[in-house]
N, C-alpha and C positions, 0 to 999 in steps of 0.2 A: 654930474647930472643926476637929478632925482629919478629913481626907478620905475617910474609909470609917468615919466613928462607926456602930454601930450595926448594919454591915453584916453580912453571913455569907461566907466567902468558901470556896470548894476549892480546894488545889493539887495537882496531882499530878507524882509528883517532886519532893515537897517537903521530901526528910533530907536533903538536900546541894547545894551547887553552886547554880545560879539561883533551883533554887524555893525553898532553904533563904531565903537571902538574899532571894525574895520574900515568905515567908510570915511573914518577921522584919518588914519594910519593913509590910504590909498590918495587922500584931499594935500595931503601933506608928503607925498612923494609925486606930486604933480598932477594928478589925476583930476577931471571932472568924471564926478560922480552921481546918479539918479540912488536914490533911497526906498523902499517901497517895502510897506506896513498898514495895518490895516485901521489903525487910530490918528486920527487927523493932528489932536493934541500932541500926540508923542511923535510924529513927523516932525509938526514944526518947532517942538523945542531940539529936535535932531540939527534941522536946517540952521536954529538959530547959534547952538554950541559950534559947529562945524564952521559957520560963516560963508566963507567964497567957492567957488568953482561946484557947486552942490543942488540936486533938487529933490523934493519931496514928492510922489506922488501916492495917494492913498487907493490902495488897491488889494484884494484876496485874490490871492494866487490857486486858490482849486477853484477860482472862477473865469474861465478862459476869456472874457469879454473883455475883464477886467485885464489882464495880461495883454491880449490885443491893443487896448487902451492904452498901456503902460508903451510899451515898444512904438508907438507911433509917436508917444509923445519923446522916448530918446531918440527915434530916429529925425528930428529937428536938430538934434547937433552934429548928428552924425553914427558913422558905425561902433559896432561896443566890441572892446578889446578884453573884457574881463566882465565875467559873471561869477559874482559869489553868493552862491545859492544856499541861504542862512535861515528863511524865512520856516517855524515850526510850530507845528503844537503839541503840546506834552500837556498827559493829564495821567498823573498815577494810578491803576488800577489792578487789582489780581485778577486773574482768569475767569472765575466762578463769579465776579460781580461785573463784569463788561455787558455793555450793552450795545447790539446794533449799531445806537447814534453813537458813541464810542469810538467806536470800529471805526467803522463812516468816520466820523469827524479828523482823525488820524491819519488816516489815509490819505482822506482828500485833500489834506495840508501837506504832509511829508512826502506821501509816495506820490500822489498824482500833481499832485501842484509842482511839484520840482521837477517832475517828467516835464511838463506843458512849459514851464518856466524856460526850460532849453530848448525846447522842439519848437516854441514859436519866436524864440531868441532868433533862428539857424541863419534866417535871410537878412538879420540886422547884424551879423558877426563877422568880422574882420577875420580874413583867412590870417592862420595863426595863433587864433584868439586863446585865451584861457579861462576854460570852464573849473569853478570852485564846489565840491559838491560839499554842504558841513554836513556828517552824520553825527556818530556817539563812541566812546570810547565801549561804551555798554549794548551795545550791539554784537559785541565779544564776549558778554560777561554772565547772561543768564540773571540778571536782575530779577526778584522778585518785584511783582506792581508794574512791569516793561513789557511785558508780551509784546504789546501793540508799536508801542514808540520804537522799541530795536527791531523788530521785525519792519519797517517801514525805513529805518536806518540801513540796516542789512542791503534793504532793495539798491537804497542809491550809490550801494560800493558794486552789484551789480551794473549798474547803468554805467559807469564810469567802464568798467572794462571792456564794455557792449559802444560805448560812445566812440572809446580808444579806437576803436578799429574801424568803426563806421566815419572819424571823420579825420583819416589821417588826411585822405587826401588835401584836404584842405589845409592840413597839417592844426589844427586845433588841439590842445593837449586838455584833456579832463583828468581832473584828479580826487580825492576824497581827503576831507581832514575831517579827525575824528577827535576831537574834545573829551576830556575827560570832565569831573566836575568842576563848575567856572563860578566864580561867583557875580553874579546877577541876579537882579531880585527873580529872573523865572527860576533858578532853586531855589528861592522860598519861598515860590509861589505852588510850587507843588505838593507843601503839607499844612497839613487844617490847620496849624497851632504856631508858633513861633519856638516852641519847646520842642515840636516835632521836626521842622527845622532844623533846631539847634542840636537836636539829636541826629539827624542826619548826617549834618557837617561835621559831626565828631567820629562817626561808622567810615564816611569818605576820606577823614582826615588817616583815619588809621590803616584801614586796607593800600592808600599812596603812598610810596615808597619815599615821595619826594614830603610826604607828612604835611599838604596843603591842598587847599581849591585852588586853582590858576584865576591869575588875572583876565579882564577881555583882553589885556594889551597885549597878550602872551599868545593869545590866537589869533589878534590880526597880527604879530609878526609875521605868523608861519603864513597866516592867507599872502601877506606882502611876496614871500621868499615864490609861493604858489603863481602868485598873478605874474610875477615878473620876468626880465629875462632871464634870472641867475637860475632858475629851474627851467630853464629852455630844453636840457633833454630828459625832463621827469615826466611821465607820461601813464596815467594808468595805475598810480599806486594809491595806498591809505595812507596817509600821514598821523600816526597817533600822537597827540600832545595833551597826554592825562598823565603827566609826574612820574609816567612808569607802572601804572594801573595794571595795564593788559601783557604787558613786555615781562612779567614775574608771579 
């Protein structure tokens, strides 16, 4: 039997990059799947690669209306068994040049949008359910240009340990995985130049022990092993899967 038959699953951040590739991975071990992104194009070429058992809804998650929105429209099939909370925004910046709407705009994607993302999930969740939180392998690492994005990563391996306890009773397990560098185009989307890129992926390749960027497929495995039952008693942990980044 495939490992999520029958299940309901959310992804947010799910037209491209990780969640794409998890929301492929979870459609293909049984799961019907909602997708939720904030480009109506890149939903529905999501919808259209993916094919069956899949929906697209276009929505921003540090917009609480918009997540209201979102839940009403999965609660038409039903209760949700798996949230994998993917949806991010990253913009390189060093300390001394960040601005306010910076700050603000970071936040209200990563840290508050993924808070509101589960807290107005709670009354659509199947006791049992399993919450995915994605952070950063560089939330460990003191990245220079990262203040904001790992400090907002940081937060969500907080929430998990804080979730852990608040929703045993219902027995829901929250967990954290933590990506090291992946390749999608959002790492090349984070430097001016295609040379500064390429410069990038050469610093990442070297500091990994495993000497590469990971595939998306390589972190919806781990979301797969997260949502299902084979981690039935994993609860409350980080799961790093960056080549050995952080581990040396």
């Amino acid at each position: 039997m495939s490992l999520l038959e029958g299940k309901i699953a959310v992804v947010t951040g799910g037209s491209s990059g990780i969640g794409l590739a998890t929301a492929t991975r979870f459609v293909e071990q049984g799961a019907y799947v909602f997708i939720a992104g904030r480009r109506q194009a890149e939903i529905d070429k999501a919808v259209a690669e993916i094919g069956d058992n899949v929906t697209g809804v276009k929505i921003d998650i540090s917009k609480l209306d918009d997540l209201d929105r979102f839940y009403e429209a999965v609660a038409k099939k039903g209760k949700i068994d798996v949230i994998f909370a993917g949806a991010a925004f990253v913009e390189k910046m060093m300390t001394a040049t960040v601005t306010p709407e910076h700050f603000d705009n970071t936040f209200n994607a990563n840290a508050r949008g993924t808070y509101f993302t589960v807290q107005k999930a709670l009354p659509y969740l199947n006791d049992g359910a399993s919450i995915i939180l994605v952070a950063s392998a560089g939330k460990n690492k003191g990245l220079p240009g990262r203040s904001t994005y790992s400090a907002t990563k940081a937060a969500l391996r907080s929430f998990a340990r804080t979730w852990t306890s608040e929703f045993k009773d219902r027995k829901i397990r929250t967990n954290v995985l933590s990506p090291g560098a992946v390749d999608t185009p959002m790492f090349d989307d984070q430097f001016p130049s295609k040379e500064g890129a390429a410069e990038a992926r050469k610093q990442i390749t070297t500091m990994t022990p495993l000497a590469r960027l990971a595939r998306p497929e390589e972190i919806a495995s781990a979301a797969l092993f997260l949502a299902s039952d084979q981690s039935s008693y994993v609860a409350g942990i980080d799961l790093p899967v960056d080549g050995g980044l952080t581990a040396v």
